[in-house]
C-alpha positions in Angstrom: 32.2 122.5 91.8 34.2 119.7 93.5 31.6 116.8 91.4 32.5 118.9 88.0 36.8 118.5 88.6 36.2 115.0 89.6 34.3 114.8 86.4 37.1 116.0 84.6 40.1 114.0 86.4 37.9 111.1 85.6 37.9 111.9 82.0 41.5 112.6 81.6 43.0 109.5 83.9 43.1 107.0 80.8 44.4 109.4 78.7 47.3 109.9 81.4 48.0 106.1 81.8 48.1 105.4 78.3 50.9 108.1 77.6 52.8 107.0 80.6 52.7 103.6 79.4 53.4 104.4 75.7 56.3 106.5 76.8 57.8 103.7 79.2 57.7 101.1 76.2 59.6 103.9 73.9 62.1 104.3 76.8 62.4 100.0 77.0 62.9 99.7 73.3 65.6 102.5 73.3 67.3 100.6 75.9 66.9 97.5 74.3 68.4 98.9 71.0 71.6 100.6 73.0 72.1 97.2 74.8 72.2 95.5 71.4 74.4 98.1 70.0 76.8 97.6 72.7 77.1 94.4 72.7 77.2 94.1 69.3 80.1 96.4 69.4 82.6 94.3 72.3 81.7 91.3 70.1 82.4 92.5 66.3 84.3 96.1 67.2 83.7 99.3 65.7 81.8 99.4 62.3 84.1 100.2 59.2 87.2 97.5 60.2 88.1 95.0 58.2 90.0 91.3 58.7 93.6 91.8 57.6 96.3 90.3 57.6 98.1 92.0 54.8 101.4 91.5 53.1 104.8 92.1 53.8 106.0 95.7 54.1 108.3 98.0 54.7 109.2 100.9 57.7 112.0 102.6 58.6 114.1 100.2 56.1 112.5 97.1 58.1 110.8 94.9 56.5 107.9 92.5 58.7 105.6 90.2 57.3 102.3 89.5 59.3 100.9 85.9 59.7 98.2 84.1 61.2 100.1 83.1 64.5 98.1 81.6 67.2 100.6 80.5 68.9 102.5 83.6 69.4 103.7 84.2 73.1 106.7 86.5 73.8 107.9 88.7 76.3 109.6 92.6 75.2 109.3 96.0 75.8 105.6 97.7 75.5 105.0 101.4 75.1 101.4 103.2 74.2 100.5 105.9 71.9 97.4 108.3 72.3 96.2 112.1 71.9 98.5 112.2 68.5 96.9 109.3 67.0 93.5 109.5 68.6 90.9 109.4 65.7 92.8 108.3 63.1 91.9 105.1 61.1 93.8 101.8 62.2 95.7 99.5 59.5 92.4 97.2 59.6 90.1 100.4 59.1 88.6 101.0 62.3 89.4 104.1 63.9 91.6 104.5 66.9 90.4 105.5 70.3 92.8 106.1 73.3 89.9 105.5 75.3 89.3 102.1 74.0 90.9 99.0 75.4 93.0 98.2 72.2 97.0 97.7 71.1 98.9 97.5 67.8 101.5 95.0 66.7 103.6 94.7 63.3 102.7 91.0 62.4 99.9 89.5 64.4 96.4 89.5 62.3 94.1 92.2 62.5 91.8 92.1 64.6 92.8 89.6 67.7 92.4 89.6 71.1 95.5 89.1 72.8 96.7 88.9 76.8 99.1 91.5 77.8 100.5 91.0 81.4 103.0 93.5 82.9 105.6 91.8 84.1 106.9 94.5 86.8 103.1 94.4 88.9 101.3 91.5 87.9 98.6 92.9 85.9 96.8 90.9 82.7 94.6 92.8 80.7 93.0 91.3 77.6 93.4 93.8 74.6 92.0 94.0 70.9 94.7 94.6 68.2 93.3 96.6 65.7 96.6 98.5 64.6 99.9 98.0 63.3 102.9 99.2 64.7 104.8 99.9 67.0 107.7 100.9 64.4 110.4 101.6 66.9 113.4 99.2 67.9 113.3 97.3 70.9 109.2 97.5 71.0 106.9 94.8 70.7 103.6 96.5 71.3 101.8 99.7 71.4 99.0 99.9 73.8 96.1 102.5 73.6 95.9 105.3 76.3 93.5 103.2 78.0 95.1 99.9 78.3 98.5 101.9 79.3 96.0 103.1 82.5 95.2 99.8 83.3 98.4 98.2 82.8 99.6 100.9 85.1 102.4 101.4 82.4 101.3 105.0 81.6 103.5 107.6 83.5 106.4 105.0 82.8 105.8 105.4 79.5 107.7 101.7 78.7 107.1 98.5 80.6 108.1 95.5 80.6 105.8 93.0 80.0 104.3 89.2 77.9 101.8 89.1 74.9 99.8 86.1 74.2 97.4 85.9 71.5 94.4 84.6 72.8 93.9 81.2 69.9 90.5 80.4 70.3 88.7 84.3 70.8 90.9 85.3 67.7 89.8 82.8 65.5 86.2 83.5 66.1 86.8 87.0 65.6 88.3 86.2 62.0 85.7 83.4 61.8 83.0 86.3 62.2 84.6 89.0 60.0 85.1 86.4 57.5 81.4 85.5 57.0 80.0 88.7 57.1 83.0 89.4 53.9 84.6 92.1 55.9 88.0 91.1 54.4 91.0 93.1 53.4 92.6 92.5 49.7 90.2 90.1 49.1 89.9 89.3 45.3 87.0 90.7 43.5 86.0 89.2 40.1 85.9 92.7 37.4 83.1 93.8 36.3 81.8 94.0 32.7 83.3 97.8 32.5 87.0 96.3 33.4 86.9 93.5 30.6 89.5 94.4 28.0 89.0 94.2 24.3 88.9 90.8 22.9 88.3 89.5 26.6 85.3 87.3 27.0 83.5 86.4 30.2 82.0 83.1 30.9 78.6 84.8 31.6 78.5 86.6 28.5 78.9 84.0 25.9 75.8 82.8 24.6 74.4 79.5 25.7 72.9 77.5 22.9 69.9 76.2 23.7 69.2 71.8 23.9 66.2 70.4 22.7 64.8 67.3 24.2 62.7 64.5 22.8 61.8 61.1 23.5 62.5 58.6 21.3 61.2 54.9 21.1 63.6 51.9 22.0 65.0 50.3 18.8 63.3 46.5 17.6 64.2 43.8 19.6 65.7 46.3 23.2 65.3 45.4 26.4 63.6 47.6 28.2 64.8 48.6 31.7 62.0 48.3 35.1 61.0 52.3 35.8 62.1 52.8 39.4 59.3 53.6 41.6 60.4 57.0 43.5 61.2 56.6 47.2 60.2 59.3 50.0 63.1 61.4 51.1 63.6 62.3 54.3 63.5 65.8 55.1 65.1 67.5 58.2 63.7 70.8 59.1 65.4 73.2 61.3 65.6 77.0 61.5 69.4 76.8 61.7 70.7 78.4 58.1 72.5 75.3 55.9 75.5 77.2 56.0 76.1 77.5 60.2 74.2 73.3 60.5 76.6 72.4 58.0 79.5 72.4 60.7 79.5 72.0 64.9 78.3 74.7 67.0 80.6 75.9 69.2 79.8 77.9 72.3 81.3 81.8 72.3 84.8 82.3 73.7 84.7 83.6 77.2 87.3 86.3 76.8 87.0 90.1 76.2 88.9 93.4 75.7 89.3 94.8 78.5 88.9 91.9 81.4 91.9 92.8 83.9 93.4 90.5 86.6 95.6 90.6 89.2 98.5 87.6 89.5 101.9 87.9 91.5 104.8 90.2 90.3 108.2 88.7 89.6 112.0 89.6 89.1 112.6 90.2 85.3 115.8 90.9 83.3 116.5 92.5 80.2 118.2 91.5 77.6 119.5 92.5 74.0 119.2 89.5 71.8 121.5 89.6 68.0 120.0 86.1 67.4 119.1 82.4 67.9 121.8 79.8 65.8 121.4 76.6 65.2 124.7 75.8 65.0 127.1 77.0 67.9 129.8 77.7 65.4 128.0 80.2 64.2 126.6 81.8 67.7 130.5 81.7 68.8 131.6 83.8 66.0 128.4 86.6 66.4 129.3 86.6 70.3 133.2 87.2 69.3 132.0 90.3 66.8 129.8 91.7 69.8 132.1 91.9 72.0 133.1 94.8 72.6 129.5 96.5 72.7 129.0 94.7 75.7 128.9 91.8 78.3 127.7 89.2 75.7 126.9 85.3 76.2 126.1 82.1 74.1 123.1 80.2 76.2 121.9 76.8 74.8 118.1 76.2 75.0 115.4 73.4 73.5 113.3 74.8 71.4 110.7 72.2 69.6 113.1 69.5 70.3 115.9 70.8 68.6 119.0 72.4 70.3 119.0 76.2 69.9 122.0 78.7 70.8 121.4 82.5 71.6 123.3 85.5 71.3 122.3 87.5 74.1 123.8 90.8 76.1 123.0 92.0 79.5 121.5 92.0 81.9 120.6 95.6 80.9 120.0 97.4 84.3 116.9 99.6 82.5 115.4 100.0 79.0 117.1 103.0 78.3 120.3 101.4 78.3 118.5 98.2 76.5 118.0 100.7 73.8 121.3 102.0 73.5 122.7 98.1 73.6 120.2 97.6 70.9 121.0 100.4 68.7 125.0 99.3 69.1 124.0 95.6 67.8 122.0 96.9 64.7 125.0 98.7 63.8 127.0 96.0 64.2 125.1 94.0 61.4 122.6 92.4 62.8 118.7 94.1 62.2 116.6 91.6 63.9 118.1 91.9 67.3 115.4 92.6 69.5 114.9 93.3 73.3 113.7 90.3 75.6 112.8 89.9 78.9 113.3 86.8 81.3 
């Protein structure tokens, strides 16, 4: 009895090893395809979006225009958005997850990484902007759910804090999205079923055809030496023509959601009607503004050229920022905005 269930175990073993195996290298290739996928998906972002930059338009009777800025660095007023907007497809096409480490901004391009630092504890946290907004006065940015949690900005509500668009990491991003022809508005040729009447296309014309024939020199030609073909040198590489035609460079370093921790410091607020070239001008906007509030004319050096702002405050909180803010739209002057220094 005990030789015939040793028989049996015998019998059965390699066909117990070979599923366990077989079922390990299912589970290792399923791994391997979610760590692809994942990867894939902090590199590019979420299937579906798009590189845009868009034109100028319109909200709440302001008018912004986005650009390729890769220089942009300013300091404002951040606030976040989440459960009402949570799902809903972004201005590039993605679609928005309060979960996600992301932010939206009127004019930068679409997307970018960009380094928001709250100003108040010292926290950096590198953010994708994938959305447009936020279309309130005296806001800069709009942060996910998420990055409001991180940024420890999310039972303020508002914080004060500095974006920087990350130069490099944004341009790859585009560089990527580009290449792949995941563009917004980019211009499509029409196809034959667009063509109006009396519209020709190049490709439907017909080509005539050219025959060819040799014919002998005329009496009395000279007769040029046939040129004896040389060898060609050929480089082969398994890089495509397009990506060998230009430098390698390594990937950029940064990703959504890397936070840090630097040292807090003092801020003030300010309300800011506008930056004048010429102080005549910044006198007479700090005369009409006077009687919103405690208003001054500061000289600065911007780009080598002498720049004079308009500037109210210090504002002892946002909420009263806002109100300032309001007062100097009113006044006649839309593109005041809030700053903080």
């Amino acid at each position: 009895m005990v030789l015939g269930s040793a028989t049996v175990l015998s019998s059965a073993l390699p066909r117990l090893l070979l599923s366990f195996v077989l079922a390990l290298g299912l589970s290792a290739c399923a791994e391997t395809n979610f760590l692809l996928h994942t990867a894939k998906k902090m590199r590019d972002g979420p299937p579906g979006g798009v590189y845009k930059v868009g034109e100028p338009y319109q909200m709440n009777g302001v008018w912004y225009t986005p650009v390729e800025d890769y220089g942009y660095d300013e300091t404002g007023i951040a606030s976040w958005y989440g459960a009402d907007f949570h799902g809903r497809a972004t201005a590039n096409g993605e679609t928005y997850d309060m979960n996600e480490v992301t932010a939206a901004h009127k004019t930068l391009p679409l997307p970018s990484l960009a380094r928001v630092t709250n100003l108040e504890n010292g926290r950096s946290l590198i953010v994708r902007v994938n959305d447009r907004g936020p279309f309130v006065a005296g806001r800069i940015l709009d942060l996910s759910r998420r990055s409001a949690q991180l940024l420890g900005l999310e039972g303020k509500g508002t914080g004060r804090v500095r974006v920087q668009i990350l130069a490099e990491e944004s341009r790859e991003i585009a560089e990527r999205l580009k290449e792949r022809g995941a563009v917004a508005n980019a211009r499509v040729l029409p196809g034959p079923e667009a063509v109006k009447d009396k519209t020709l296309m190049v490709a439907q014309l017909p080509k005539a055809e050219v025959a060819r024939e040799e014919l002998a020199p005329p009496p009395g030609a000279k007769i040029a030496p046939q040129l004896k073909p040389t060898a060609s040198r050929v480089v082969v590489t398994d890089t495509p023509l397009r990506e060998a035609s230009r430098p390698q460079r390594p990937p950029a370093a940064a990703k959504a959601g890397m936070l840090t921790q630097g040292a807090a410091r003092a801020t003030r607020i300010y309300v800011q009607a506008g930056a004048f070239g010429n102080f005549d001008n910044a006198h007479k906007t700090s005369a009409r503004l006077a009687g919103v509030g405690p208003v001054a004319v500061s000289p600065v050096l911007v780009n080598g050229r002498d720049v004079f702002r308009v500037r109210l405050g210090p504002i002892a909180s946002v909420e009263e920022a806002d109100r300032f803010l309001d007062s100097v739209i009113r006044s006649g002057y839309p593109d005041a905005r809030v700053v903080v220094d």
